[in-house]
C-alpha positions as a Python dict, from the first residue, in 0.01 Angstrom:
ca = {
    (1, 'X'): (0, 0, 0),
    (2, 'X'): (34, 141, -359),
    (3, 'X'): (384, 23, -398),
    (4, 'X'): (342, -316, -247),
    (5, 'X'): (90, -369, -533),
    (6, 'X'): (288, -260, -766),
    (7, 'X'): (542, -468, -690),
    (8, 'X'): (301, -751, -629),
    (9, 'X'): (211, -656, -1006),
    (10, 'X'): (506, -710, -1143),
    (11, 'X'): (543, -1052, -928),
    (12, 'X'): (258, -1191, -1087),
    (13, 'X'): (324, -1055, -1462),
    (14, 'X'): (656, -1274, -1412),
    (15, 'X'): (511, -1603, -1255),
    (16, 'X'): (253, -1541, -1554),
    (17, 'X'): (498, -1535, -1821),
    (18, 'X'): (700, -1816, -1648),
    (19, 'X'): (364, -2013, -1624),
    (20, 'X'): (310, -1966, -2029),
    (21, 'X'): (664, -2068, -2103),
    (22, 'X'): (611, -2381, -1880),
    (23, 'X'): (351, -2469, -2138),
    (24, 'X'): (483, -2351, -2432),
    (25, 'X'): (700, -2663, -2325),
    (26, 'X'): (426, -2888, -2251),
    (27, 'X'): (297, -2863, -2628),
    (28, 'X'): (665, -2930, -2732),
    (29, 'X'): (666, -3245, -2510),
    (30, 'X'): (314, -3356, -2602),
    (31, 'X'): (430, -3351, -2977),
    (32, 'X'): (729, -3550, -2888),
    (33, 'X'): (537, -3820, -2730),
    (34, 'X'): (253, -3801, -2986),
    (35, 'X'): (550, -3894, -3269),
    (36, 'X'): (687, -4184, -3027),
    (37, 'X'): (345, -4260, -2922),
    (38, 'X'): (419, -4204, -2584),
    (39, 'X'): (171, -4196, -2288),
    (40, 'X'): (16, -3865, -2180),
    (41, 'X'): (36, -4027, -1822),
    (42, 'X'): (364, -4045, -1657),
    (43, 'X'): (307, -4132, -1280),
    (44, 'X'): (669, -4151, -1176),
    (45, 'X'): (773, -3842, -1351),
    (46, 'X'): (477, -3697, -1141),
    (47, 'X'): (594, -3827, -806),
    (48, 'X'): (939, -3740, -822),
    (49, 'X'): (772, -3392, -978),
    (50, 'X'): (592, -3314, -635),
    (51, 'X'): (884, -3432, -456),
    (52, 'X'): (1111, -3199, -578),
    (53, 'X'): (879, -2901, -575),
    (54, 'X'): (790, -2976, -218),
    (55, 'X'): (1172, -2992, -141),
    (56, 'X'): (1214, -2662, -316),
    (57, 'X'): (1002, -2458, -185),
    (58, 'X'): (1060, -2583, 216),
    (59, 'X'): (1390, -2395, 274),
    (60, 'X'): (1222, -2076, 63),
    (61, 'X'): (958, -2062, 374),
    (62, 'X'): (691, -2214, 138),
    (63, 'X'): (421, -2480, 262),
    (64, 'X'): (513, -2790, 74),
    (65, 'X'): (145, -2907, 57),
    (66, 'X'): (69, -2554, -82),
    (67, 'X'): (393, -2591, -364),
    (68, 'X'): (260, -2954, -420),
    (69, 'X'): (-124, -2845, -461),
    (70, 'X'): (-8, -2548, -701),
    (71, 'X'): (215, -2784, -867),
    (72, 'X'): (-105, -3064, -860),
    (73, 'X'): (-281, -2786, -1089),
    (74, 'X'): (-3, -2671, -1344),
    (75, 'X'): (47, -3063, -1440),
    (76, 'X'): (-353, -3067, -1460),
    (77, 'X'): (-376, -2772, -1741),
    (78, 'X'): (-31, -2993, -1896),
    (79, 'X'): (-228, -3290, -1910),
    (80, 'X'): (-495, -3153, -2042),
    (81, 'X'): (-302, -2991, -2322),
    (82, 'X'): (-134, -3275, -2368),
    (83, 'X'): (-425, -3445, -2481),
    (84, 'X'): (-545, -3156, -2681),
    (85, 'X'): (-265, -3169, -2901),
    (86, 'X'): (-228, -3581, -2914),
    (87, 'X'): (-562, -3520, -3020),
    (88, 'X'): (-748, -3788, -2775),
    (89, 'X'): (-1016, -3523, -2641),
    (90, 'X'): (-985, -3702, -2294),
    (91, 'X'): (-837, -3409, -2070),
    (92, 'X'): (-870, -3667, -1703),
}
């Protein structure tokens, strides 16, 4: 069991780091659209978002509700940084 974990460990310190770079890129993109006075709210961009992740993770033997639901929560916390750094304290 000791390696698995390990190995789990290191899994998780990657999707981690990959999760912080995502957002590293959401303040870039929220700083963009805050100097073209863009909306935080994108709903297409969304759809075709969950599409794609769904039809990602399918032939990698992921659930696509379970990709779309994770994916649901990453563009929550973007949203809500969005709005933290376009400064409109609404974080929907």
């Amino acid at each position: 069991m000791e390696d698995f974990r390990a190995r789990i460990d290191v899994v998780d310190e990657r999707l981690v780091g990959v999760l912080a770079e995502r957002m590293a890129l959401v303040r870039e993109v929220a700083m963009y659209k805050k100097g073209h006075g863009v909306d935080v709210h994108q709903p297409d961009r969304m759809r075709q978002l969950f599409t794609r992740v769904r039809e990602l993770g399918d032939p990698k033997g992921l659930d696509p509700d379970f990709v779309e639901q994770l994916y649901r929560d990453i563009v929550d916390e973007a949203m809500r940084i969005e709005h933290e750094v376009m400064g409109s304290g609404d974080s929907e």
